[in-house]
C-alpha positions, -999 to +999 in steps of 0.1 A: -724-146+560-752-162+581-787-146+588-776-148+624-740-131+618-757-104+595-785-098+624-764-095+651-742-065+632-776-051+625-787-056+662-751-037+671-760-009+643-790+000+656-776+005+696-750+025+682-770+045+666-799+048+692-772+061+717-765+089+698-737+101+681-701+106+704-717+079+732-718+043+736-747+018+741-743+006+778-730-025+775-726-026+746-697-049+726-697-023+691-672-050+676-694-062+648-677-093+624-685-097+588-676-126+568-651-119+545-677-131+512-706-112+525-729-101+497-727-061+511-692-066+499-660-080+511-634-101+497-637-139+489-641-163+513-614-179+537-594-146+540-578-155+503-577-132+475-603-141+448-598-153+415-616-153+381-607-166+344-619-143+318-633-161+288-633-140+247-659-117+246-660-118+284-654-086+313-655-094+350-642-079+382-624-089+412-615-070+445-582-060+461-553-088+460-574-104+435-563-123+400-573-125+372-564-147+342-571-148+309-568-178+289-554-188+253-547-156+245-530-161+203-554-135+185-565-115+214-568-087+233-564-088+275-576-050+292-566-050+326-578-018+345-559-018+382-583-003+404-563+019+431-582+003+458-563-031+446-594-044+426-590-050+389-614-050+358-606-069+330-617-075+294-613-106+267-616-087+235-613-108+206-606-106+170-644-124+160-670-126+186-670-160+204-702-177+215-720-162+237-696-136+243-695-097+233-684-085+203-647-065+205-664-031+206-689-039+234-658-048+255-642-012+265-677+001+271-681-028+294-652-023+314-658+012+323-692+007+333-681-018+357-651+001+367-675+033+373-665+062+395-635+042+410-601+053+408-577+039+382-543+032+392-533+021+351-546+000+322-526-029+308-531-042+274-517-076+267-518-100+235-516-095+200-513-061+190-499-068+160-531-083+149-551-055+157-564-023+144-576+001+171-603-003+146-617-033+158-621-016+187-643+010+180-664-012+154-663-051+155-646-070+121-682-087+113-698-053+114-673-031+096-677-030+057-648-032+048-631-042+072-599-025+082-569-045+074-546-054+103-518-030+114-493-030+140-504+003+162-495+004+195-500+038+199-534+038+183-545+013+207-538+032+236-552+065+221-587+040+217-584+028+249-577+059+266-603+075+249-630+050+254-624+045+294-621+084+295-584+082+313-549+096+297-532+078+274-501+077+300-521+053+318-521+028+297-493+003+288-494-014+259-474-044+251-470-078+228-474-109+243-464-149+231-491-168+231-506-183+259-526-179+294-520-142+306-524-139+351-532-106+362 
C-alpha cells in the first residue's frame, strides 16, 4: 500500500466518522481501497493466495487460500493447524534440531502462539510417525536422558498434540506419509 492510498482511507475514516454515526459526509465517496498486501493485514499481493515453505525447526503462518509446503520431509514431523477463517499455521518438527531452527518441543508451543485466539477448523499431522515418540514432543532427543526409543503411536501423537494446542483429540488427523515435499 502506498502512503498516498493509506492517507486517503484515513482522510475517508475520519469524514465518516466526523458525520456521526447513521449519516454520511456530504460528498463524500466512503469507498475506501486497500491493497491486498497492506501491512494492517490483507492477503498477498496481486489478488493471489500466498505461499510459504516451512524449513525443520521452523513455524510460519499464511492467510486464507494460502499454501503452505514443507520440504524433504523423511524423519519428520509436518503440523498443519487450518484456521476456520482459511489461514493455516504450520510447524517443521524434526527428529534433531536443525541449524538455526527450534528444537521438536519448542515447535507445538510455537504454533499455538501464533495460531492464538483464532478458530481451528482441524490439525493435520503428516510424515513419519513411525519414527516418533510423542515423546520427542514434549522433550527434544538431545535433551532427554535417556532418550525414549522410537515407537509407532499414532494415537499418542494426537493425545500430545491435542493436548499441547489445547483442542480435542478429534481434531486432529494423524497420518504416515512416503517421503518427500508435503503442500498444505
Amino acid at each position: 500500500m502506498t502512503v498516498l492510498q493509506r492517507a486517503a482511507g484515513n482522510a475517508a475514516t475520519t469524514r465518516a466518522v466526523a458525520a456521526g454515526p447513521g449519516r454520511r459526509p456530504p460528498g463524500a465517496d466512503l469507498t475506501v481501497q486497500r491493497a491486498e498486501n497492506d501491512d494492517a493485514g490483507g492477503g498477498a499481493s496481486g489478488g493471489t493466495a500466498e505461499a510459504k515453505s516451512i524449513a525443520e525447526g521452523e513455524v510460519k503462518s499464511v492467510g486464507p487460500g494460502g499454501t503452505i509446503t514443507y520440504p524433504s520431509v523423511t524423519s519428520c514431523l509436518a503440523i498443519t493447524v487450518y484456521l476456520r477463517d482459511g489461514g493455516k499455521v504450520g510447524g517443521h518438527a524434526s527428529l534433531f534440531k536443525a541449524s538455526g531452527g527450534m528444537y521438536s518441543d519448542q515447535i507445538l508451543p510455537e504454533i499455538k502462539a501464533q495460531v492464538g485466539k483464532s478458530r481451528v477448523e482441524r490439525i493435520d499431522v503428516s510424515g513419519a510417525i513411525s519414527s516418533w515418540n510423542p515423546a520427542y514432543l514434549k522433550t527434544a532427543i538431545e535433551n532427554s536422558n535417556p532418550a525414549p526409543e522410537q515407537k509407532n503411536d499414532p494415537d499418542g501423537i494426537r493425545n500430545v498434540v491435542s493436548s499441547a494446542l489445547g483442542r480435542q483429540a478429534k481434531k486432529v488427523s494423524v497420518q504416515e506419509t512416503p517421503d518427500g515435499t508435503l503442500t498444505r
